[in-house]
Structure formats: structure tokens, C-alpha cells
C-alpha positions in Angstrom: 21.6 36.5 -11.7 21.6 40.0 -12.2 18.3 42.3 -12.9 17.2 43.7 -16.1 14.0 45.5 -15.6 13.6 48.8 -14.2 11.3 47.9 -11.8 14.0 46.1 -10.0 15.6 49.1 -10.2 13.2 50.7 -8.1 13.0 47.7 -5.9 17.3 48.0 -5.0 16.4 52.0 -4.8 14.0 52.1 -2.3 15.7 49.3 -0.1 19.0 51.4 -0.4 17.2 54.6 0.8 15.7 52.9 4.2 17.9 53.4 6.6 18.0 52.1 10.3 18.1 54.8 13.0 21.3 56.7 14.3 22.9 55.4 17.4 23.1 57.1 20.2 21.7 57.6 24.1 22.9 58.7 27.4 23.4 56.9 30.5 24.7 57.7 34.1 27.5 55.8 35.7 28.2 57.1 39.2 27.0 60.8 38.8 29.1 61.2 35.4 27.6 60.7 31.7 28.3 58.8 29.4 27.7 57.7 25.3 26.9 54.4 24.7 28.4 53.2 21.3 28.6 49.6 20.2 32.6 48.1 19.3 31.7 45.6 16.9 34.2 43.9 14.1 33.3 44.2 11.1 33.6 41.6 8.8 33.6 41.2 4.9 34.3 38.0 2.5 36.3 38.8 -0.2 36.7 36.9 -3.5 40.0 37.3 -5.9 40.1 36.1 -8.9 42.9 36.1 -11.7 42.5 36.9 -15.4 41.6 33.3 -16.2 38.9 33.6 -13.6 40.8 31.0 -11.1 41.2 31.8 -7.2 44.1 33.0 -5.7 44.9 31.4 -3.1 48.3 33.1 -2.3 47.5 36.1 -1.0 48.5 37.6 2.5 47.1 39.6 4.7 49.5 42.7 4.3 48.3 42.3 0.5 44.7 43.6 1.3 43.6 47.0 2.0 40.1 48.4 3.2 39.1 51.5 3.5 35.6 52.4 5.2 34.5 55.7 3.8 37.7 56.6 2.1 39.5 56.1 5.7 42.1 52.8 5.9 41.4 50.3 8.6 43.7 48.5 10.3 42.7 44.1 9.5 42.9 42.7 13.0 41.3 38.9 11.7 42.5 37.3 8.3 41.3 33.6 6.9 41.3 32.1 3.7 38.8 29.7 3.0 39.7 27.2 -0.5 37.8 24.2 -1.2 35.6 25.0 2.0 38.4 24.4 3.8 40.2 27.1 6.0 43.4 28.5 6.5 45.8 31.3 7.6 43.1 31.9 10.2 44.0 35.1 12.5 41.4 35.8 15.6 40.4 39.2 16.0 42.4 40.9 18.7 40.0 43.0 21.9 38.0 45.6 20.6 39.8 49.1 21.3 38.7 50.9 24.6 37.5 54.3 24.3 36.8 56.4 27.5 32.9 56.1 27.8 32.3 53.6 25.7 30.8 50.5 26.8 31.6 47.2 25.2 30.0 44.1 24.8 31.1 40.7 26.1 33.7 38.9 24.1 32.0 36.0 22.1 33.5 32.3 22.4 35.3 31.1 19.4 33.4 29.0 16.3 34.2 26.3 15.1 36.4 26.8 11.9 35.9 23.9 9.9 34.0 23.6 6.9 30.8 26.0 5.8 27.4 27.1 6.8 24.3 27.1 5.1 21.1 27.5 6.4 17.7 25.9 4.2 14.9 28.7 4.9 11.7 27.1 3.6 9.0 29.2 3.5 6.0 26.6 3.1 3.2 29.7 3.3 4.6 30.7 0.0 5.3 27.7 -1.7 2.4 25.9 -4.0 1.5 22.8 -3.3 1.1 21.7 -6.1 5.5 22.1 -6.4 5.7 20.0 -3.2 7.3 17.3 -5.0 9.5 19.8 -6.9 10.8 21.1 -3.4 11.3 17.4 -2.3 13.6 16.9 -5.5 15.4 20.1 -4.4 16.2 18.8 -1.3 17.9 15.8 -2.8 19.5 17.9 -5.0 20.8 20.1 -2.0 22.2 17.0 -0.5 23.7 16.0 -3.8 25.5 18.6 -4.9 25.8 21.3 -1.9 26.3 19.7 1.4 29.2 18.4 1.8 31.4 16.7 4.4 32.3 18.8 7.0 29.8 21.5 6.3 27.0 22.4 9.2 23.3 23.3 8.2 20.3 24.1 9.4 16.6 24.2 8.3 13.2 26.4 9.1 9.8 26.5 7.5 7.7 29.2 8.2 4.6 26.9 7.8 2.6 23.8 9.0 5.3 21.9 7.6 6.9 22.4 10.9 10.3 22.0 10.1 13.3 23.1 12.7 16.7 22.2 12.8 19.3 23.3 14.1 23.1 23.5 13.2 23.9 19.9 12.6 26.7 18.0 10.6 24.2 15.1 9.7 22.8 15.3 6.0 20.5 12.6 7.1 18.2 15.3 8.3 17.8 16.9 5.1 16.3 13.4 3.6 13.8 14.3 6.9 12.6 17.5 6.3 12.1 16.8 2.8 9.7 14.4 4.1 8.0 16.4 6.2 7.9 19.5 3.9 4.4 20.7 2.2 3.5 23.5 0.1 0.8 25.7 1.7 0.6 28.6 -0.2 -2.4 30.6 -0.6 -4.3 29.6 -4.6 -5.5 32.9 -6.3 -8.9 31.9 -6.0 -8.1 31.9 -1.9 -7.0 35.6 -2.7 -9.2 36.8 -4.6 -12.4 35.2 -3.2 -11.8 36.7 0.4 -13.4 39.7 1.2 -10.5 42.6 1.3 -9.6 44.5 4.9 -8.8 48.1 5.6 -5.0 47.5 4.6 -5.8 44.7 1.6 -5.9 41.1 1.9 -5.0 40.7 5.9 -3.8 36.8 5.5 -1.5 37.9 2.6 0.3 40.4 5.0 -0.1 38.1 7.8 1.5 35.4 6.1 4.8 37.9 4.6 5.4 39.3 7.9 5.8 35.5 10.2 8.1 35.1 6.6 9.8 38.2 7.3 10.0 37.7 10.5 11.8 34.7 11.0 13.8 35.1 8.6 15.4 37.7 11.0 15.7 35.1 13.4 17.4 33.0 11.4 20.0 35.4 10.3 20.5 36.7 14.5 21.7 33.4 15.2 24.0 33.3 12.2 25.2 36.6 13.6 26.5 34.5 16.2 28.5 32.5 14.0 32.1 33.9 13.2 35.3 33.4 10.6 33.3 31.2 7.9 31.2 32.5 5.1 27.6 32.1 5.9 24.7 31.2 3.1 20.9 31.6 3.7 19.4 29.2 1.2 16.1 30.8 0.4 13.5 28.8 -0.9 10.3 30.8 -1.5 7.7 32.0 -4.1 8.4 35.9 -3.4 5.9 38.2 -1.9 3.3 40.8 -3.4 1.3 42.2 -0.5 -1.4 43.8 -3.2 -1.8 41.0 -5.4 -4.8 40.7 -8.3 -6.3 44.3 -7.2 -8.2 44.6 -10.5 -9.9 41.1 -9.8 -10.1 42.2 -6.1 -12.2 45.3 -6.7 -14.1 43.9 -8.8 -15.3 41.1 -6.8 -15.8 44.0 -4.3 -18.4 45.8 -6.4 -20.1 42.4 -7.1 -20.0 41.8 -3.8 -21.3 45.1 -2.3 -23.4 46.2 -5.2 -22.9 49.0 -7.8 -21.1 52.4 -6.7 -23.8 54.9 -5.2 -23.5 58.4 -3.1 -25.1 59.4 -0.4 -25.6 63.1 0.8 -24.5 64.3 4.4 -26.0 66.5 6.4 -24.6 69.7 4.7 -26.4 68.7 1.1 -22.6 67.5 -0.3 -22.4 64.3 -2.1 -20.1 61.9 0.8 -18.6 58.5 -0.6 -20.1 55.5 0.0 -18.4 53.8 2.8 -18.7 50.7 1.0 -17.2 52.2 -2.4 -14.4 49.2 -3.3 -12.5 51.7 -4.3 -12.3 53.7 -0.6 -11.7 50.3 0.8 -8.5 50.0 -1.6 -6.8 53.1 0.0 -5.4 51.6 2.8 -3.7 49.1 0.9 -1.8 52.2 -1.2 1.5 52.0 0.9 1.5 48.4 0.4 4.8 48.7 -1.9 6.4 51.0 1.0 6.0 48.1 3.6 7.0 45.4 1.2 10.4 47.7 0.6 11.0 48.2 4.5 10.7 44.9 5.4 12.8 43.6 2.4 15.6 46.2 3.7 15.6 45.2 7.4 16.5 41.7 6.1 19.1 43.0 3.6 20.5 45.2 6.3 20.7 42.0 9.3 22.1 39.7 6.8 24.8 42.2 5.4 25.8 42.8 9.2 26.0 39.2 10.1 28.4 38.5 6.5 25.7 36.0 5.3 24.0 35.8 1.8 21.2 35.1 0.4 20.6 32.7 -2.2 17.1 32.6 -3.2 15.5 29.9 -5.2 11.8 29.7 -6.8 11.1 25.7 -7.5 8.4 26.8 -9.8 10.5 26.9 -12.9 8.9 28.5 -16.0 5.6 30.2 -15.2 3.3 30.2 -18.6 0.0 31.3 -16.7 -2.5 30.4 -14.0 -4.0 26.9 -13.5 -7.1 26.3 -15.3 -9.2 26.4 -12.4 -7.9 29.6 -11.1 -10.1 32.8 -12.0 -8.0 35.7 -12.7 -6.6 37.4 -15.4 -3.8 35.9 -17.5 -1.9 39.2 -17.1 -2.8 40.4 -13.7 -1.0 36.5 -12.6 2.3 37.3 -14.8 2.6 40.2 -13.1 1.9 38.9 -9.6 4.8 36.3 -10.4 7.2 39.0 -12.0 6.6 40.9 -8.5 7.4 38.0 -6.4 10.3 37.2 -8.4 11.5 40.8 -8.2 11.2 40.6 -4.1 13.9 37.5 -4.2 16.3 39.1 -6.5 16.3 42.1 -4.7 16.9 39.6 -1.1 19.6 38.2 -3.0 21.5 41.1 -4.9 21.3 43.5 -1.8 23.3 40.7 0.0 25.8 39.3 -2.5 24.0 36.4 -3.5 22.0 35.2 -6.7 18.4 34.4 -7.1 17.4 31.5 -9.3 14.0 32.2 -11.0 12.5 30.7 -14.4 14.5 27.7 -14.0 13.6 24.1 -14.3 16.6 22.9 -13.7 18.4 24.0 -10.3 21.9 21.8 -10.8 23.9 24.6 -12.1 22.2 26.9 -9.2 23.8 24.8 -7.1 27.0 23.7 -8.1 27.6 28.0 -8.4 26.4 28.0 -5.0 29.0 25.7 -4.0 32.0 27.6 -5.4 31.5 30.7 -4.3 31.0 29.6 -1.0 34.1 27.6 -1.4 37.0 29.5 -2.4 36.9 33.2 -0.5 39.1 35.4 2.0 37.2 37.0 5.3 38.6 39.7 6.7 37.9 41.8 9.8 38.3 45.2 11.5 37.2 47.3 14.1 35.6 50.7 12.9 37.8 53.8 13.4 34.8 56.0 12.2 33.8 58.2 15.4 30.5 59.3 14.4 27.7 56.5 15.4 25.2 58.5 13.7 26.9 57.4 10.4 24.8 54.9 9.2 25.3 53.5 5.8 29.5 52.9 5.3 30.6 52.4 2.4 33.8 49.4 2.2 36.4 49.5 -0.4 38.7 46.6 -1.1 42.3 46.5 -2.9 44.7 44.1 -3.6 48.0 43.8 -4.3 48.0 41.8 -7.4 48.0 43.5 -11.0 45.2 42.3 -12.9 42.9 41.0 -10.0 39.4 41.0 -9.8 38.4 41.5 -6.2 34.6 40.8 -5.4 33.1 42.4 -1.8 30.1 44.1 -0.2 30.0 47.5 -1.0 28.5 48.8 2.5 27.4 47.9 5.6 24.6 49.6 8.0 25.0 49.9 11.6 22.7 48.0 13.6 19.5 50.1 14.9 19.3 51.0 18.6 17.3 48.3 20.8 14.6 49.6 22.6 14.8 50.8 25.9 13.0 48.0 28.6 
């Protein structure tokens, strides 16, 4: 689904802009220095298409060429994946060895059958009121998704307390659908609660645990070579300064009308409990929201997975009757949250299904692209680690193809030092 409001705009923008650090670093190995650089392959899916819009399936490896930042890479791992299945598969060969340069360990093989989709359920931002919508999602996950042969895994981020890892059996999506509960936060939980230093603290609390292991998730899948990967994201979105009209003024009910005081010096001094000086700590709430949407961009576009994002809600009209906000301030706290999961799914390659009630074609889209696809890998030849954002080009030797890929890839921040 591709965006159509400016704000979104802004959203893709901002993400683009935040970069992860340069590499670099100095250690000693008997007496002499040395840079440490990381080897890694990278690794791209790539989907062709003909005029008709059908997959070609033909194609060689000597029929592609790459080129990171204008340069051409040499392909040292080819596969074509068609109706899930895989073929043509070439293993990378070593990583090159530069003088100084340390490598990592060689990883063990994966498995090459089949496809991989992980179901991230993020039950702290999912009503419950939609908990049997989710349920039915499930089903229809199982129904029209999952197939034979394909491994899964699922996470909540809840109470639901769901974890599972990598596993053939679909029987264990018919148990987490059990299990699963909505646990979101109501409005009037949001706007009833007194507002911190940095705005509401359990609305931050509750995006960063989201956040958070959802780069967990995507670490492991890191792990996880020579099959296209798919993050199946199930969430409401995010807004970490949601209802701030309603929110200040509850504040000035709460603490009384707006007076000054005067300091020692004669000057007028704000109030310290002025609503509106407890509001200015929550100013770089859209900076935050940005950064953390771009460090899970970033890992999922280095680990070749994408995100799919899915809001069960369907059509949102307006709050609950029960709920006391503003009509308005509500639409535009779901029009944020659904910006956050378009921008998790276009920064990656995926496609975010929002104002929808019904999921099936979601799903069956889902299935093809993750079906039919070429993954290609390389090693780097770009000597500068403090090159961060690479930009991948793509050809093909077929007139008249349409060749889909990521356009860049970031290199992976330095750890920290223990």
C-alpha cells in the first residue's frame, strides 16, 4: 500500500536521515595495530517480472548485475525461490581476507526449504475489544499463508504471553490464537493519568518493550540465510503524544487555573505547575518515535526481512461512546498510528494493511510475493566503513523486465565496547 499524505512523507524523511554510527576502532595484536572492519555478505531479494506481470523464472545468475554505489559487485550466492520452493541455490564462497581485517566466524548452513514468517503480536497495542478480530486473523493466517513446508514463529509483546519459536507445526498458530488478548491502553486510560516530565510514561514504556523486541525478533532472523524472510506485524501503530489537547486540559483542571509567581529579583517566574511547562518535555516526542522506527527499518533491511504490518481494526469512524475525547483529536491519533506502520512496512519492502475489514486479499498478496523471488548475495568491495547508507542497483538482462529490490542498505552500528 503505498502513502498519499505528506505527513508520511515526513515520516520516510526523517527515518531516511537517521543514520547509524561510522565503523571504525583500533586494536593491538602483538605490538602492531590494526582496523577492525566487519566482512559481511550482503544479501538482497529480487523480484522480475514480465510485461504481463508473470515471474520469470528463467533467469541465471550471469543475467543479473548489482552495483553498490555505482561500483559492480561480484554475486558469490544465487537462488531462485518459485512457488516457495527453491532452486539454483549457490552458497556464498569465504569472505575475502584483507590484511588487518578481522572476520567473523563462518555461520552453519539454513535449511533451504520452504519460507519464513515470523507473527509479531503486539498485544500492548491491540484493543481488546478486536481480540476476536485478531483470533479470526489467525485462522486466516493459517488459511491462506502458512503453508506446507513453511517455518514460523510467534511473539507478543504483552500478558498474552505468547513465544514460539521456529517450528513447522501450524497447530501452534490455532494455540496462540487462543491464548492471545488485546491489552491496549483505552483513551480514557491516557487521558485520565496524570502526565510525566516526558508525556504519558506508560505510553513510552509500552512503545519501547514494542520496539524493543521487535529487534530481537529480527537479530535472530539475521541468523537465518538464502530464504526470503517476512515479519508479520500485527499492531495498532504508535503515537508517543497522543490526545495533548485533552491532556492539558485535564492538567489545568487538575492543578487549577494558570497563575505566576514572582522570584526573588521582582520578575514574573512560571508556575511550576503551568500544564503547559509540563508539556515541554514531551516536544521531541516525534524525534524519538522517528529514531526508533529507523533502528528497526535499518535491522530488518540488513537481515533481508520485511515487514508486513496489519491493523485488525478495519475502518475507524470515531471513539467508543464511553471514551471522552475529541472526535478529531482520536482520528488523528489513529491516522498517526497508521502512518508509524506504513512507514515500518515501506522502509522495508513490505505493505501495511490499514482501513481494511477484510484481510484475505492482504494475505493471499502476502503469499506471492514471498513466493516467487531471486536472492542474491555479495561481499562489499567498498573500502570505506565509514560509508554508511549504500545505495544497491539491480539490472537484468531481459528487455522489458520489471526488476523489484531494496534500494540501500545501512551498515550495522558499532557494538559497544565491554
Amino acid at each position: 500500500m503505498q502513502p498519499t499524505s505528506r505527513y508520511l512523507a515526513r515520516w520516510a524523511v526523517a527515518a531516511l536521515a537517521l543514520a547509524p554510527l561510522p565503523l571504525g576502532g583500533q586494536q593491538k595484536d602483538q605490538g602492531k595495530p590494526h582496523f577492525t572492519s566487519r566482512v559481511e555478505l550482503v544479501t538482497t531479494d529480487v523480484v522480475v517480472r514480465d510485461k504481463n506481470n508473470q515471474f520469470l523464472s528463467d533467469l541465471k545468475i550471469d543475467d543479473f548485475e548489482v552495483l553498490e554505489d555505482g561500483v559492480p559487485q561480484k554475486l558469490v550466492s544465487f537462488s531462485m525461490t518459485h512457488g516457495g520452493r527453491t532452486y539454483n541455490i549457490s552458497a556464498p564462497a569465504a569472505a575475502p581476507v584483507a590484511e588487518g581485517i578481522l572476520l567473523p566466524p563462518p555461520r552453519p548452513p539454513a535449511d533451504e526449504t520452504g519460507r519464513v514468517f515470523f507473527i509479531f503480536v503486539d498485544d500492548q497495542h491491540l484493543n481488546f475489544r478486536d481480540t476476536g478480530r485478531v483470533r479470526s486473523l489467525f485462522k486466516q493466517i493459517s488459511d491462506e499463508l502458512i503453508h506446507q513446508g513453511d517455518m514460523f514463529g510467534i511473539v507478543s509483546t504483552g500478558p498474552s504471553s505468547i513465544a514460539i519459536n521456529l517450528t513447522y507445526d501450524r497447530r501452534r498458530l490455532t494455540e496462540a490464537a487462543e491464548k492471545f488478548s488485546g491489552n491496549a491502553q483505552t483513551s480514557n486510560d491516557i487521558v485520565d493519568v496524570p502526565t510525566g516530565s516526558q508525556g504519558p510514561p506508560e505510553v513510552r514504556h509500552r512503545a519501547h518493550v514494542a520496539f524493543s523486541t521487535a529487534r530481537d525478533v529480527i537479530s535472530q532472523l539475521e541468523q537465518i540465510h538464502d530464504r526470503r524472510k517476512a515479519l508479520i506485524y500485527i499492531s495498532n501503530g504508535y503515537d508517543l503524544d497522543p490526545y495533548a489537547k485533552t491532556r492539558a486540559k485535564n492538567e489545568i483542571e487538575r492543578y487549577g487555573s494558570l497563575r505566576d509567581s514572582v522570584d526573588n529579583n521582582g520578575e514574573n517566574s512560571p508556575d511550576p505547575n503551568d500544564p503547559a511547562l509540563r508539556q515541554q518535555g514531551n516536544e521531541f516526542a516525534f524525534a524519538d518515535l522517528i529514531s526508533d522506527l529507523a533502528d528497526v527499518t535499518r535491522a530488518a533491511v540488513r537481515a533481508s526481512t520485511t515487514i508486513y504490518t496489519i491493523d485488525p481494526r478495519g475502518l475507524v469512524a470515531g471513539p467508543d461512546l464511553d471514551e471522552k475525547v475529541d472526535r478529531m483529536e482520536f482520528l488523528d491519533l489513529v491516522r498517526n498510528q497508521q502512518d508509524t506502520l506504513r512507514v515500518l512496512a515501506d522502509l522495508t519492502g513490505g505493505l501495511a494493511a490499514v482501513n481494511q475489514n477484510d484481510l484475505t486479499k492482504t494475505l493471499k498478496r502476502i503469499d506471492q510475493e514471498t513466493s516467487d523471488y531471486y536472492l542474491l548475495g555479495y561481499y562489499s568491495t567498498n573500502p570505506d566503513p565509514t560509508k554508511k547508507r549504500r545505495s544497491i542497483e539491480i539490472k537484468v538482462n531481459r528487455p522489458g523486465a520489471t526488476v523489484w529490490h531494496r534500494p540501500s542498505y545501512t551498515l550495522r552500528a558499532p557494538e559497544a565496547k565491554r
